[in-house]
N, C-alpha and C positions, 0 to 999 in steps of 0.2 A: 562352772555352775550351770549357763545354759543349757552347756551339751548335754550335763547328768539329768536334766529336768527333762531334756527332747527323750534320751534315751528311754525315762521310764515312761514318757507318755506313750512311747515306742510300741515298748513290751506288752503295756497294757491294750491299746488300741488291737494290736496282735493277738491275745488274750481273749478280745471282745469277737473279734473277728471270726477265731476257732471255734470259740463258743455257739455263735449264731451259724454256722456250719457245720456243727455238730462231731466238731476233732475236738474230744473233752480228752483225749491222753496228750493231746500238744500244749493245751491250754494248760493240763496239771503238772506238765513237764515245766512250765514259763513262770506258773507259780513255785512249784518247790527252790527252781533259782532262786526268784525275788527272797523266797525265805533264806535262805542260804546265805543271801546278802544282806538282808535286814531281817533279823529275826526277830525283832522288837514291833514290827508292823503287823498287829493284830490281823488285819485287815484281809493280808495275801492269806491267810489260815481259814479263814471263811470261805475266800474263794477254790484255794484249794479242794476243803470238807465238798464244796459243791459239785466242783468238776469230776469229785471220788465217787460221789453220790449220783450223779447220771449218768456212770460209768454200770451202776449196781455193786459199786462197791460200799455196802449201807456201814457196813460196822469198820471202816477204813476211815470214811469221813468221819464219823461220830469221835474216833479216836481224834484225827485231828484236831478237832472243836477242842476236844476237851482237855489236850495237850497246851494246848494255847491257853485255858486258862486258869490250869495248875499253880499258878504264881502269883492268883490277883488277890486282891482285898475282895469284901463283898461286895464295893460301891463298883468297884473295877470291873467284875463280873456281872454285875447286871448293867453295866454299860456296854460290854464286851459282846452280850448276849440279845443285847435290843439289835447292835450293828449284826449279828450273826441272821438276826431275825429279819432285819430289814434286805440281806442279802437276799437269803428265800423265798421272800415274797418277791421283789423285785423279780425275778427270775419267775415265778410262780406263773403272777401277771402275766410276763410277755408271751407265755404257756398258753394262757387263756386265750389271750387275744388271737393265738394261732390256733385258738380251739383242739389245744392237745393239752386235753384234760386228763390222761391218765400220768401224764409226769409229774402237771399242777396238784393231783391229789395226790401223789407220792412227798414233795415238796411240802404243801402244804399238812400231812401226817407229823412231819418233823419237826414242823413248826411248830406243830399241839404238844409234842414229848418235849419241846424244851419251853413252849409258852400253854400250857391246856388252858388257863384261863383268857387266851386272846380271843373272846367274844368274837370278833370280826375273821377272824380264821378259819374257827367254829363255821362261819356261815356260808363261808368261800367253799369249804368242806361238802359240806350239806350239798351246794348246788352243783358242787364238781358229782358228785355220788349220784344225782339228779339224774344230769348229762351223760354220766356213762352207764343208764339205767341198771345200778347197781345199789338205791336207796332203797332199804331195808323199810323206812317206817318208825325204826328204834333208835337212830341215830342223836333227836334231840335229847334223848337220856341215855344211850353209850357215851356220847362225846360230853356231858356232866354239860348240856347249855341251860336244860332245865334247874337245874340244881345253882348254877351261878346265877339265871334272871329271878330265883325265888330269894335269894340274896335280899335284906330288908336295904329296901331303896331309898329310905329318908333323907339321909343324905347326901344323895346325888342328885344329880340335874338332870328336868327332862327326857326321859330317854337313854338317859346313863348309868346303868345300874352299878350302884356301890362298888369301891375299889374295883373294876373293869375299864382298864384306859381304852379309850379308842371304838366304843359302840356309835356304831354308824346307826340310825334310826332308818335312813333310806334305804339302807343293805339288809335290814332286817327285814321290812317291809316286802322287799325286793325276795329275800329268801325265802319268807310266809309266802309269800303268796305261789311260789312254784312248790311250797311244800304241799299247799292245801288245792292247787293242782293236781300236784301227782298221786298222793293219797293221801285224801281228803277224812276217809273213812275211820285210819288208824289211830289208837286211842292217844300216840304218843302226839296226834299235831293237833291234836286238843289240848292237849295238857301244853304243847308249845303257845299255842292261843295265849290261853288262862293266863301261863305265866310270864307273860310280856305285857299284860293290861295295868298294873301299879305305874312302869312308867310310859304312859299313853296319856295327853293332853288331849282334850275336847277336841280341837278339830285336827282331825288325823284320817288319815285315808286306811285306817284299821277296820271302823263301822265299813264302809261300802266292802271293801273286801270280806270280812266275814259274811255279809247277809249275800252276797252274792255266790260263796262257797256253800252257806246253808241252802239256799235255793236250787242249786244244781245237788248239794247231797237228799235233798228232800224227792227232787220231779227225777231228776236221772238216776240214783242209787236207790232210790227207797227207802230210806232213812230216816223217818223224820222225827225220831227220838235225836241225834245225832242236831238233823238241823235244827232243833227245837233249842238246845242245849249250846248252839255257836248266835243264835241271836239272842239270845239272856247276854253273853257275854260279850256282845253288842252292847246290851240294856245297862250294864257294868259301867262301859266306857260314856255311854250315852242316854240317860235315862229319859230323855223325851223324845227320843229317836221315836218318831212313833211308826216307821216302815218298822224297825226292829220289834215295836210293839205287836205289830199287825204278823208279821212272821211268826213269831214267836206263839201265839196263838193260835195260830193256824195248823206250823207244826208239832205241836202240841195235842190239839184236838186229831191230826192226820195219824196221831203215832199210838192213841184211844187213853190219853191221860186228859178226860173232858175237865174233869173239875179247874183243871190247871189252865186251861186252854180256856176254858170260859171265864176265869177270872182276867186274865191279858186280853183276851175280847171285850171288857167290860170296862177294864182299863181304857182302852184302843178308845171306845163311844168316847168315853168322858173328854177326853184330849182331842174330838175332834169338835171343828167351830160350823165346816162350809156343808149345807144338809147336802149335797151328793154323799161325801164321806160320811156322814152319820147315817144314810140310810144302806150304805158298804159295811160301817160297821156295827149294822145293828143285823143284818145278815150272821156277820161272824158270829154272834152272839147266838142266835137261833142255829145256827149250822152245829156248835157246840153242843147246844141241848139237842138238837134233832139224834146226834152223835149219839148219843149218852142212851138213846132209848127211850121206854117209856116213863123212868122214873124220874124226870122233870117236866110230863105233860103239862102242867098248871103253866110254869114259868112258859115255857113252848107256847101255849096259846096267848099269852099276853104277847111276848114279843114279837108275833105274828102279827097279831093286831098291831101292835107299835110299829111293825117295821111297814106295815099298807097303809097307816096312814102317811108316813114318812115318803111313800113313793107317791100316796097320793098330790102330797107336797108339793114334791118334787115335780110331777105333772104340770101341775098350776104356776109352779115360779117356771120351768124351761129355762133354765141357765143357758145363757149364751153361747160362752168357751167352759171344755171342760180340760184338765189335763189329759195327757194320754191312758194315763195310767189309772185315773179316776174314772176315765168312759169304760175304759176296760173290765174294772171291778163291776162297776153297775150289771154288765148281762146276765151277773149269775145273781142277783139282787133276787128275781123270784124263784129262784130253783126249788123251793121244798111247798109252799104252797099245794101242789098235786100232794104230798105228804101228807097232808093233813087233813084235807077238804075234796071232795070231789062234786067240784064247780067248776067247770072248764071253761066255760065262757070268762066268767072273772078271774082264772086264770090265767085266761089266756091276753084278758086283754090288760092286764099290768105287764104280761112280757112282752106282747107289741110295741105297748105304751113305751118299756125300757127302750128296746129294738128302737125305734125312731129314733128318741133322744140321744142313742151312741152313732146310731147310723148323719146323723146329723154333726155331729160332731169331727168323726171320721171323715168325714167329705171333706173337712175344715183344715185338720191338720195331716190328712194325708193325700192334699190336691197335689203339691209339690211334687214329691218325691213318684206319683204315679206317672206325673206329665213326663217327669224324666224316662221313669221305665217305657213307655209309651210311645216316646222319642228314639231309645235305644232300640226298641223288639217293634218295628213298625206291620202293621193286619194288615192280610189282603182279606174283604167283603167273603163272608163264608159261602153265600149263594153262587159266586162267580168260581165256584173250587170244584174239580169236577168230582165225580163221586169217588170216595173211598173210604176205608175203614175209621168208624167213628172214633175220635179221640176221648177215650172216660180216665177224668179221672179220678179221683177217691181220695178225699183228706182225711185222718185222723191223726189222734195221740192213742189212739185204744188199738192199733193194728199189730197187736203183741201178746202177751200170755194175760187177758181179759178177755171179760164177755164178747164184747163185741168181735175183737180176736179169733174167737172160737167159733162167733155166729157165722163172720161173713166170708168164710176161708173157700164155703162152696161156691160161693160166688165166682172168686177168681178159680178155683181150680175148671169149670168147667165154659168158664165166658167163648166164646170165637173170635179163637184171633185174626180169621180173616174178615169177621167183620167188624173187630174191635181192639185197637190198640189202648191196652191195659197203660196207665199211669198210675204210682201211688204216692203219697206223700206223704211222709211219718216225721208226726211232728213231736217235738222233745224226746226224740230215741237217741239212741245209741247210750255209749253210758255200764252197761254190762250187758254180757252176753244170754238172748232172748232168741229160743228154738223157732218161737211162734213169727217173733219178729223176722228174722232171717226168713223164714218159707215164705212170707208175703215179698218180701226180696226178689226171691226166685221164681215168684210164680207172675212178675208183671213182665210186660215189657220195659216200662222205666219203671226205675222204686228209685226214692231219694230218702235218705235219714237226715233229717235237722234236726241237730242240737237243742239243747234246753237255751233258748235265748234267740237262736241264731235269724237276722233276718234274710236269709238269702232265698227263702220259698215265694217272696212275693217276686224276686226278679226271674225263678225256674219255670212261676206258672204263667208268666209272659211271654217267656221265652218257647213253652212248650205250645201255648196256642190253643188250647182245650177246647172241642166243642160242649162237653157234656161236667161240671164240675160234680161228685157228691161229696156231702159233708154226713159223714159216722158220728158227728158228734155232740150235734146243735148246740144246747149252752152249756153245756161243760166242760169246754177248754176257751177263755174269751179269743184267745189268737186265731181259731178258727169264724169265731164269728167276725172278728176287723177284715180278714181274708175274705171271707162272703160279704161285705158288707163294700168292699171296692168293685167287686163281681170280675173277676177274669176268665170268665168264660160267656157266650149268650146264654147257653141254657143252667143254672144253677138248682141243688133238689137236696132235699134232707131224706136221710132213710136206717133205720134202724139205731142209731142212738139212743134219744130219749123223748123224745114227743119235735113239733116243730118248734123253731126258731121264733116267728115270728119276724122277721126282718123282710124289710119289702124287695131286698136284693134276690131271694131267695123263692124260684115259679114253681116247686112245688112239693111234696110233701106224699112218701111213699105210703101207703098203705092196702089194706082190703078193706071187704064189707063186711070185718067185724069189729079188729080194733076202736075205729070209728063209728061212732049212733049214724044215722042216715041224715042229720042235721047240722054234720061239725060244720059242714064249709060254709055256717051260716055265722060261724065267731074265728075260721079261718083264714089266716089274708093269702098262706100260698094254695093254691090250686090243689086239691088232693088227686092224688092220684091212683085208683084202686085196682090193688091186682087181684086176677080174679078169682085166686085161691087165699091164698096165705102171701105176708110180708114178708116171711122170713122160712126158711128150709134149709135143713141141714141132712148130709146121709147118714151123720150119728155123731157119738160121740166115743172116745177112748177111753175103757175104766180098767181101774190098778186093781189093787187085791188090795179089801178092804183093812184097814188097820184097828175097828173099832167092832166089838159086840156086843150084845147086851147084857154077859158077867160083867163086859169093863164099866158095864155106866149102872150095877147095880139094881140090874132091870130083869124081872122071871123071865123064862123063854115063853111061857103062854101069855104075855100081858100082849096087849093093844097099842102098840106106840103110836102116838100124834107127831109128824115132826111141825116145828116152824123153822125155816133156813133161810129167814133173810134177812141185810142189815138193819142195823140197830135203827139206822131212821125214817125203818117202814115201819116199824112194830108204833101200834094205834090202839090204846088201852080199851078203846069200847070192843076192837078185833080180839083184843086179847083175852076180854068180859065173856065173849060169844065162844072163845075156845075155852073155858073153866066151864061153861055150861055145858059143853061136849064130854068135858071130863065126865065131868060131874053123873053123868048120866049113862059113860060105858064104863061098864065094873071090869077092875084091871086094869086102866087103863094110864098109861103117862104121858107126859106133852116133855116133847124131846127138843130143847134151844138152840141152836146153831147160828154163830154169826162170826164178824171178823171184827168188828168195830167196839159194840157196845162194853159198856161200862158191868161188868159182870154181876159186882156185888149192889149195883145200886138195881140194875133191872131186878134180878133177883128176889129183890126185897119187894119190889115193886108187883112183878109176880105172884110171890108171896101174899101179900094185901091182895090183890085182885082173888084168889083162890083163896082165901081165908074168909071173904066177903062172900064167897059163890059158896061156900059150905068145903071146900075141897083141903084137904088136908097138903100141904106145900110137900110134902116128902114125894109126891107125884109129879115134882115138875125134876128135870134134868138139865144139866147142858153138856152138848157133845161139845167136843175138842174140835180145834181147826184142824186140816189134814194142810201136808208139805204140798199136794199137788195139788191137779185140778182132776188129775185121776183117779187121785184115794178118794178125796169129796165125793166121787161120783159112785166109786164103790162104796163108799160107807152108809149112803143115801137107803141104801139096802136093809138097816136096821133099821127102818119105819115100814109099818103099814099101809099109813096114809100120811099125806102131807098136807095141811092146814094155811092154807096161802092167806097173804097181808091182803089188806082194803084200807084207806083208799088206793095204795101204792102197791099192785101185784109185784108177782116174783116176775121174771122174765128166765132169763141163760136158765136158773135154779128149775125154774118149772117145768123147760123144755129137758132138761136132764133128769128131774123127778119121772118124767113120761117115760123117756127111754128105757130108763131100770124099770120100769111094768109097774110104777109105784102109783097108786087109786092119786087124787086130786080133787079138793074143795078149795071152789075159789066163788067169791062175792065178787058180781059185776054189777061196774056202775056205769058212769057218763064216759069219763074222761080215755084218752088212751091208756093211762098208767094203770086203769080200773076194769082194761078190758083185754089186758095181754094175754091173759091165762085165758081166758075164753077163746080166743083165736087159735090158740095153739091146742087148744083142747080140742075145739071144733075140726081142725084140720088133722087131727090125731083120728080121729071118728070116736069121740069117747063125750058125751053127754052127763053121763054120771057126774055129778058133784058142783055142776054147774049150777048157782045161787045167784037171786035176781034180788033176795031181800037178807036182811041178816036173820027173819024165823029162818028159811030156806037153805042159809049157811049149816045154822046149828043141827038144822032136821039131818042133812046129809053127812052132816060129819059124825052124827048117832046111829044113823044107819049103817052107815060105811063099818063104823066101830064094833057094830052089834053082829053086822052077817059078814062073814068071812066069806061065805060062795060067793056075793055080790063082789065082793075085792077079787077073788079069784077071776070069775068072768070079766072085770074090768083089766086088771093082768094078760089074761087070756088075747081079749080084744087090742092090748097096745103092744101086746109081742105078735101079733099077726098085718098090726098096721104098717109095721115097720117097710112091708113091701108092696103096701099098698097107698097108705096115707099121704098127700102133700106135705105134712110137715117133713116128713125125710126124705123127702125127693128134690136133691140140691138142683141134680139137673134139668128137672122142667122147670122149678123156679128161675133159675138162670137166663132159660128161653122166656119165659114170661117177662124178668126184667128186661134183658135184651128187643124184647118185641117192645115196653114201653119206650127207651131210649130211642127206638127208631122213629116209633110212633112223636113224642115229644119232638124229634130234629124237625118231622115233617110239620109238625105245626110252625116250629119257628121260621123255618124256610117260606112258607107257606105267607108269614106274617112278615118278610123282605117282600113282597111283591114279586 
């Protein structure tokens, strides 16, 4: 009796042995004995089918299997089959663990033709397809998982959806989240989302994962119809999740669905108690309407007002501690203000006022973690360094197919590298593939891509040492401003973004002598710095072949086109008053709408009223279509006359591309910089025509302009002969001009060590 027991422990151990050595003809030789000798041991038939089946022999094994259970009852055969099943996974398993995943999904296939509803196999499936990047995308509905988790789940227990034995909750979890890794995009792992939320229990690690896949498909893919659409399904599982609230809003207004996205803004206020967060979310709220256009001025000017007094508040209480994440929201707290108002002084000084309060706070919760980097990357004293090429380097998220992008590329293509080591730092890139992106790549000496999330740039820019930091971005990405606000470098400077910062970390603040009145540095806290031509210079731009003419928008070839081309939350209904009165007054004439953002059919209407009010009949207003590129936009720009610029909030990128096509320009200057970009650039163009100190002087120029065609021709005439003379298109003396400030600023600093 022993010895027959030693014997098969024998054979089998023997068995196990070839197997894991990969002799599967010795091992199916060992089993067909056993059968031979006990043919009543379901068992060795399993093993068998297996060893046939890693041989490639698929339809050898299947016979077996199925030979062995020609004879059963039903109870017999689903007993037969669970053991069949349990074999192939086993084996499956030890596959993985040796990261030979192309067997384990051969294996685990088999296991779906004889189990498709094993939920848990399904998922093993998924991640083996993952791993041998070979997942399709379609898989949660080829492999029927969608179709068994929409299965009415009343009956089952958390997490286990109706007759499916064996749903791991942490396998799924585990599965989701490498699917909404790999592709996040695809309609099917949405539909996977969706239908896994029935069995999902309140606290579940489902919420963080979905708002953290929305957030990366919203900043890295462009998405934000998509992430707008995976934080609702947050709001599903968790209805006072109010980060999902705040997401969900966001990308919602991000994707130009404002109604939608203003109502979950409004929500977001109500549910918040501590005033930082109400004055964060009364931001969302105004950001929403600002989005939308002109056709909720009313509401816009209330909530503006609510949202200053709320900072005003906020001022007065100076909370303590703030969370991270809450200092964070704050810096964009006055972003639209310039929008609305052109008062720069009180502008400017509720974004200081923000700026302190985050910068104060920042000190608080990121002493730690600096003393470490600090520790780690230790400075030698810059003055004791002998001379050599100055280290610059350049932060943004806009160093990609954006304005900014497009503005500052002359910069680095013409900088000197032997007296300037280029660094760039692109923050929330990568993600898909960006032309623009890549050539800022190739044109530094260091370029680093960080991720949407990632913090590994506050340990690169210690590491790299920087004498000269610039920020492209001032408050429009808060990551950049916590990053200026620790200061890693002596010299720190904002330039060409969006106006300044305001943050006392930050010495200075690039400009000329026009953007700025002759006054600012008088409501300024960084140092202006003025070049002596122009801010900004490009040696042109690249245009497509237009896609748009004036049969397709309904328009005579002799009419007078007006364009306005910029977004929805520049447009300023008195600006808009003052171009129906332009209409109104050149016969022929249309006002042609171009945007990305706004709310079509509410501005529209809104439009509408405003030229119904002015006598003008609405069949005169248009709106051109967006273009795919940045090149068509630029060709197509060509179907205007004249271009009708915003106030308080001028065009910028728009207007210096307006210039280039030879296209006339009227623009209202005011105080602020957002109110004085088209004058600089008009100035530095050598083009005076259209330049407006009052809004009579808007209206007169955009009638004249409308009325004499020679006047538009000579102004044409004059910016197609600028082109090789004007400072605005001369990247490379601006380059030398910045470069000579950089030097100049080092000397001050060195100057200010003793």
């Amino acid at each position: 009796m022993g010895s027959a027991q030693d014997n098969a422990t024998n054979w089998k151990q023997q068995a196990e042995e070839f197997l894991s050595t990969e002799n599967y003809l010795a091992a199916a030789n060992l089993y067909e004995q056993a059968i031979s000798t006990e043919p009543e041991v379901k068992s060795y038939y399993w093993s068998l089918g297996l060893m046939l089946l890693l041989q490639g022999q698929e339809a050898e094994a299947q016979t077996t299997w199925l030979f062995a259970m020609t004879e059963g009852d039903e109870a017999q055969i689903e007993q037969w089959t669970l053991e069949l099943i349990q074999v192939l996974q086993a084996e499956a398993e030890r596959r993985e663990q040796h990261q030979d995943d192309i067997v384990s999904w051969t294996l685990r296939q088999h296991m779906r033709e004889i189990a498709p509803a094993d939920l848990s196999n399904l998922f093993h499936l998924i991640q083996s397809s993952i791993r041998l990047g070979t997942y399709t995308g379609d898989e949660p509905q080829t492999l029927g998982i969608i179709e068994l988790l929409q299965t009415d789940p009343e009956q089952s227990e958390p997490g286990q959806p109706e007759g499916i034995e064996g749903v791991d909750a942490e396998l799924f979890m585990e599965t989701l989240e490498q699917v909404l890794d790999y592709a996040p995009l695809h309609p099917q792992s949405f539909e996977l989302v969706e239908s896994y939320i029935p069995y999902i229990q309140a606290t579940h690690p489902f919420a963080k994962l979905t708002l953290n896949t929305a957030a990366k498909v919203a900043t890295i893919f462009y998405r934000p119809d998509i992430a707008a659409q995976l934080a609702e399904l947050c709001l599903q599982v968790e209805p006072r999740n109010t980060k999902a609230l705040l997401d969900a809003a966001t990308f919602y207004q991000n994707a130009s669905n404002n109604v939608k996205g203003i109502e979950l803004a409004k929500q977001y206020y109500s549910a918040m108690e501590d005033l930082p967060d109400q004055v964060y979310a009364a931001h969302v709220i105004l950001r929403g309407l600002m989005h939308a256009g002109g056709g909720y001025s009313t509401e816009s000017d209330q909530i503006l007002q609510q949202l200053e007094s709320l900072l005003m508040e906020l001022f007065k209480a100076q909370p303590g501690e703030m969370h991270q994440d809450t200092t964070m929201r704050l810096f964009s707290t006055p972003f639209y203000f310039p929008y609305v108002r052109d008062q720069p002084r009180q502008n400017m000084h509720l974004r200081q006022e923000v700026a302190r309060l985050c910068e104060k706070n920042i000190a608080r919760y990121a002493q730690n973690r600096v003393r470490e980097i600090q520790q780690q990357y230790p400075r030698t004293p810059k003055a004791s360094v002998p001379k050599r090429p100055l280290k610059i380097g350049y932060l943004s998220h806009c160093l990609r197919t954006h304005s900014v992008g497009w503005l500052a590329r002359w910069l680095f293509q013409y900088h000197n590298r032997e007296e300037f080591q280029i660094h760039a730092y692109l923050i929330n890139a990568q993600g898909r593939h960006d032309p623009l992106q890549d050539w800022y790549i190739q044109h530094v000496d260091k370029g680093y891509q960080f991720p949407f999330g990632s913090g590994k740039v506050i340990d690169q820019l210690y590491e790299d040492d920087l004498d000269i930091l610039i920020d492209l971005d001032s408050v429009t990405l808060d990551v950049c401003c916590e990053i200026l606000s620790i200061r890693y470098a002596p010299i720190q400077a904002t330039w060409l973004g969006w106006d300044a910062t305001g943050l006392s970390s930050v010495d200075y603040y690039i400009a000329d002598s026009y953007v700025l009145p002759d006054d600012a540095q008088d409501y300024y806290t960084e140092k202006i710095w003025r070049l002596p031509q122009t801010y900004i210079a490009v040696d042109g731009f690249e245009v497509g072949v237009p896609e748009v003419r004036r049969e397709d928008l309904n328009i005579p070839e002799d009419a007078v086109v007006y364009l306005s081309a910029q977004s929805g939350y520049k447009y300023n209904l008195q600006t808009a008053r003052l171009q129906m009165q332009i209409i109104r007054e050149v016969p022929n004439s249309y006002l042609l709408i171009k945007d990305l953002l706004l709310d079509k059919d509410k501005v529209n209407n809104c439009f509408a009223q405003i030229a119904q009010e002015e006598g003008i009949n609405a069949d005169r207003l248009r709106f051109m279509p967006n273009a795919m590129t940045s090149e068509i936009h630029r060709a197509n720009l060509q179907v205007a006359d004249i271009l009708l610029d915003t106030y308080p909030y001028n065009g910028a990128t728009t207007i210096m591309e307006t210039l280039w096509m030879e296209i006339p320009v009227v623009t209202r200057v005011g105080e602020q910089f957002a109110s004085r970009n088209s004058y600089t650039m008009m100035i530095n163009a050598g083009i005076t025509e259209g330049i407006a100190w009052t809004d009579e002087e808007y209206v007169e120029w955009g009638i004249r302009l409308g009325r004499d065609a020679n006047l538009r021709q000579q102004i044409s005439w004059k910016l197609k002969k600028s082109r090789q003379t004007a400072p605005l298109w001369n990247g490379k003396q601006f380059t030398r001009e910045m470069e000579n400030a950089y030097q100049q600023m080092w000397q001050i600093y060195l100057d200010s060590q003793g």
